[in-house]
N, C-alpha and C positions, 0 to 999 in steps of 0.2 A: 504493500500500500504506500509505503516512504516512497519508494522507488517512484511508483507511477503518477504521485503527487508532485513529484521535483517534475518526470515527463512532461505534464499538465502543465505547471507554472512557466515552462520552456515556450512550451505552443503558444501561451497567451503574449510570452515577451514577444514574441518571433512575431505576432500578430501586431500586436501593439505598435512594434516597429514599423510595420508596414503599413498602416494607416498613419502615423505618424509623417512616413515619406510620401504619402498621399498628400497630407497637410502641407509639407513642405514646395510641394508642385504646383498645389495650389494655390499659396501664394505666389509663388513665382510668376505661376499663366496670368494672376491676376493684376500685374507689375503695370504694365504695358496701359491696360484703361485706365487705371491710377493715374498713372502719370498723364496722359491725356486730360483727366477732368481737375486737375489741378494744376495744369498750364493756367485757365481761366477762372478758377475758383479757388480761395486761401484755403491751407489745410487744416486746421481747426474748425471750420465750418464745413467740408467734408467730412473729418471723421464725425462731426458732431450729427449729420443727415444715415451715416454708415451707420454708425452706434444707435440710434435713435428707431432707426428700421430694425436692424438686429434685434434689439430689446424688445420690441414688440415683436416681434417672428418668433423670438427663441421662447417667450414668455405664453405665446400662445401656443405654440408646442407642447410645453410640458407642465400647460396653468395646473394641470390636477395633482405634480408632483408639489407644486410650490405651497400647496395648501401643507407639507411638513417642513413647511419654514422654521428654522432655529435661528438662536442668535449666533452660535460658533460659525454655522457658512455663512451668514449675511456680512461676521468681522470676516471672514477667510475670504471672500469675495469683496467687499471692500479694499482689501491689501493689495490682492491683486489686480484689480481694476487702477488705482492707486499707480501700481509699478507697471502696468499698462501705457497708464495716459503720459505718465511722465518717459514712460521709452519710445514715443510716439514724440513728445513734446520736444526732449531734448536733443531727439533726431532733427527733427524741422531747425532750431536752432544751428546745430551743426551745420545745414546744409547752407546756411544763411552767411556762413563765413569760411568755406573750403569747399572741394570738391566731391561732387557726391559718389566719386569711386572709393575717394578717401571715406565717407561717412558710411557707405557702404563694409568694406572692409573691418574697419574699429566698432560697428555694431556687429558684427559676425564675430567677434572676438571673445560674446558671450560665451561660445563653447567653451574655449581655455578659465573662464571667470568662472564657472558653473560650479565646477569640483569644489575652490577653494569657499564657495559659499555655501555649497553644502556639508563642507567639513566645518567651517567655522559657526555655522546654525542648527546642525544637526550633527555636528561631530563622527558623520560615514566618508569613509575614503574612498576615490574613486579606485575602479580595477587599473592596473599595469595598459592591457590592452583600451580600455577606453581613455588614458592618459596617452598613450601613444594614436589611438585614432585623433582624438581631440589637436594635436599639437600637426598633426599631418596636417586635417583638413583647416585648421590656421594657415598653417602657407600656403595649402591653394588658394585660399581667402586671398590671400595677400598677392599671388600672381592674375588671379582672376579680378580682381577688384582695383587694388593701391597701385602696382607699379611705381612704385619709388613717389611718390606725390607726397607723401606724409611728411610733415614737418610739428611742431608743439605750438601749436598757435590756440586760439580759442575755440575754432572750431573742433577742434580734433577734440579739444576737453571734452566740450558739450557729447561728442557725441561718443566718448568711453561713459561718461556720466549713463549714456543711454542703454551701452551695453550692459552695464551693470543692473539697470533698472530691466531689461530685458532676462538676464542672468539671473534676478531676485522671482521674476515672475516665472520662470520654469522650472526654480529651485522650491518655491514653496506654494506653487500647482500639486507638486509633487508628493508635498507635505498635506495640504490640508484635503485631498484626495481621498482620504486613510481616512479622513477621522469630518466628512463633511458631507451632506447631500448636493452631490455633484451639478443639480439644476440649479439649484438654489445658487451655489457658487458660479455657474455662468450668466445666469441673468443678471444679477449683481454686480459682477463687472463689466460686463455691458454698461448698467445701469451706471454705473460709477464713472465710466468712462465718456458718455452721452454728457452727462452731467458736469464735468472737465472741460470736456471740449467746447459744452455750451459756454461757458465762463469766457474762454477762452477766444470763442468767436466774436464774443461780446466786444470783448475787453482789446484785443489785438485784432481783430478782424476789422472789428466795429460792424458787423452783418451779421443775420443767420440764414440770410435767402441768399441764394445764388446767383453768378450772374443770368443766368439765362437756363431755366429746365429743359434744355435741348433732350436731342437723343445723346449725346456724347454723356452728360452729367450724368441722365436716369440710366443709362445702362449699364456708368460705372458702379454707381450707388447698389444696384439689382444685383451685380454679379458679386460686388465686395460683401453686402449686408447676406447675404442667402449662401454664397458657398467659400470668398476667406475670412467671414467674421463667424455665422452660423454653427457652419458645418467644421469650419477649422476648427474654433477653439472648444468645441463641443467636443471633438474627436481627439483635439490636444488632453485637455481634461477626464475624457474619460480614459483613454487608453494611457496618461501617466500612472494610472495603479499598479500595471503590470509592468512597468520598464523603467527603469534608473535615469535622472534629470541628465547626467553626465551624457548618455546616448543621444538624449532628447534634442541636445544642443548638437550632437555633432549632425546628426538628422536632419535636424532645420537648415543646415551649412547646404545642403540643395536648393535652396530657396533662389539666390542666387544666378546657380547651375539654370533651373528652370525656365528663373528670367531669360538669362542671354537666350537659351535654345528658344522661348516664345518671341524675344526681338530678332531671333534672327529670319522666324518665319513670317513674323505679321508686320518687320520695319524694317526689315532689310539690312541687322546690322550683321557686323560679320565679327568671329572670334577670330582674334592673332594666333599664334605660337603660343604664348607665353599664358595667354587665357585659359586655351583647350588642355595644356598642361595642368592648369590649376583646377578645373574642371574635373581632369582626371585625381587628383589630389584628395580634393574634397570627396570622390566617389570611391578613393580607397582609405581614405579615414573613415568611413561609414562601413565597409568593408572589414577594415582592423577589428572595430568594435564589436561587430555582427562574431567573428570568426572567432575572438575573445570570449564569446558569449555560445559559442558552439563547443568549441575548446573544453570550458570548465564545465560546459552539462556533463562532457563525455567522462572529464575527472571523475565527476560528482558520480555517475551512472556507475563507472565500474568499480567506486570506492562501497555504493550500495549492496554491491555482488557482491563482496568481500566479505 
């Protein structure tokens, strides 16, 4: 029964993971109209239209779950919505004074940040193999993304500030998962995050209407709010139970990868050398960890037989 309960917990990480890389595609495909309706519209006042659809979508999804509202996920969703808005916020800052391959990059940099924040809050060390995946898919990062552009200026700060705010939110997703009703904690940060951004639009925007409800804005709104706000962190959040924050990050290092491969079909850009290498990088630190995680079932399995 040991035995076939380790099997069991195997199947679910190997699953998890792979919805996970789903999540991570997902953002990516979704890069591309993003960017599009935020040529003509401030990004606080999109995420706040994103979020604002989201929370009602996700909330009428699962109204019959939210009837076992506690106060533990309402603060556990709070937190994270919290380290949501501010890794969204302090991104947008970054980009506002560097280059966004640069801000690119140093927000991907969550992976290598993840470990040392979940040893320092939860006192678990990451495995050998997902410290070695984590540090690979860093310099594809950094060939895909930076190419030497990085310099310590303000923007760069702003947007490790963001990494870390991204780092804290998959670090204790991961945590309050365990111990929270999963809906309740994504409507809530939704909610938290709607709620930010409205602030936000207010206050730096000076708007919350758009310039114009074309087809560009409503389409990116429909595709962000229903399948990389919905569906993503729906799936981030449910499927963290079964898999370690440290993978989670390297995971998400496709995000990225995704993008180029959707600009390269719907905008025509094209990867150099030095990208497609990095490309490759990130998709064997995802690999390292997967194989890390295959590796020590097998330990585990024949130490069972023993």
């Amino acid at each position: 029964m040991l035995k076939e309960s380790k099997i069991l917990a195997k199947v679910k990480e190997y699953g998890a993971d792979g919805a996970l890389l789903l999540v991570a595609i997902v953002w990516g495909l979704t890069f591309y109209p993003v960017q599009q309706a935020v040529e003509e519209n401030p990004v606080y006042l999109f995420l706040f239209w994103r979020f604002l659809c989201a929370t009602l979508l996700m909330a009428l999804l699962v109204w019959k779950q939210l009837r076992k509202i506690d106060g533990a996920s309402v603060r556990g969703g709070m937190f994270l919505g919290l380290f949501l808005f501010l890794g969204f916020a302090f991104q947008t800052f970054g980009l506002t004074y560097t280059y966004s391959s640069t801000v690119a990059f140093i927000t991907g940099l969550n992976v290598v940040i993840v470990p040392f924040v979940v040893f320092i809050f939860f006192k678990k060390r990451a495995t050998l193999y997902s410290s070695m995946g984590a540090i690979t898919a860093a310099i594809g990062l950094y060939l895909l993304s930076a190419q030497g552009e990085i310099s310590a200026g303000l923007g760069e700060l702003y947007a490790l500030i963001c990494a870390f705010m991204f780092a804290l939110q998959i670090s204790f997703t991961a945590h309050y998962v365990k111990h929270c009703n999963i809906y309740v904690l994504v409507v809530v940060q939704f909610a938290v995050v709607t709620l930010l951004s409205l602030l936000g639009a207010i206050t730096l925007d000076g708007s919350i209407m758009p310039v114009r409800f074309d087809g560009i804005f409503l389409e990116a709104i429909i595709i962000t709010a229903l399948f990389a706000t919905v569906f993503a962190f729906f799936v981030q959040t449910a499927m963290q139970r079964f898999t370690t924050p440290a993978k989670t990050a390297i995971i998400f290092t496709m995000e990225p990868v995704s993008a180029g491969i959707a600009g390269y079909f719907w905008a025509n850009e094209i990867f150099n050398t030095m990208q497609l290498l990095g490309a490759l990088l990130i998709l064997s630190g995802i690999l390292i960890a997967e194989l890390g995680t295959y590796w020590r079932t097998q330990r585990e399995t024949k130490k069972a037989m023993l």
